[in-house]
C-alpha positions, 0 to 999 in steps of 0.5 A: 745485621753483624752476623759476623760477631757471632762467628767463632773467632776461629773461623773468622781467624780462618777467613783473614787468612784464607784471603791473605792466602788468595790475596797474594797468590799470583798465578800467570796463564798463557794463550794464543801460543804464549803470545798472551800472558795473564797474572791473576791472584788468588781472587781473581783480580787480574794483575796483568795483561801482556800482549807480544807484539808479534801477535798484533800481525794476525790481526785484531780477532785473533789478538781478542780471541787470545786475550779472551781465553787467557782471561776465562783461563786466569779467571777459571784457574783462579776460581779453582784455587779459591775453592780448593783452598776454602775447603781444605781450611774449612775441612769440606769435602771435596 
């Protein structure tokens, strides 16, 4: 049930500071030409979404369409950072 408390204290130690670590990383992805910029952390929680309003003239598919990828984008390039990150403090290989 507290599985935890049987983790050794280093690695429970590693833990708190792998999420500090993701916790304020911030990362910004940009799409649909720029006109579309995502932050994101370390953890994937999306910060941000700011939309240029010149964007807004090609209508509401192409602004989805924009919004869209610079999500998946964040959320892939926060993802991946999250993993590099556990494996370099946890000593996994690649």
């Amino acid at each position: 049930m507290l599985g935890f408390l049987h983790r050794p204290l280093s690695t429970q130690c590693s833990i708190d500071t792998l999420q500090a670590v993701l916790d304020t990383k911030v990362m910004e992805v940009a799409d649909g030409g720029g006109m579309v910029l995502v932050t994101v952390t370390g953890t994937g929680r999306i910060k941000a979404i700011t939309i240029d309003p010149a964007l807004l003239k090609w209508g509401a598919k192409v602004v989805s369409d924009s919004v869209l990828g610079a999500v998946q984008q964040a959320a892939s390039q926060a993802r991946e950072f999250r993993d590099t990150e556990m494996r370099e403090r946890m000593g996994l290989p690649d």
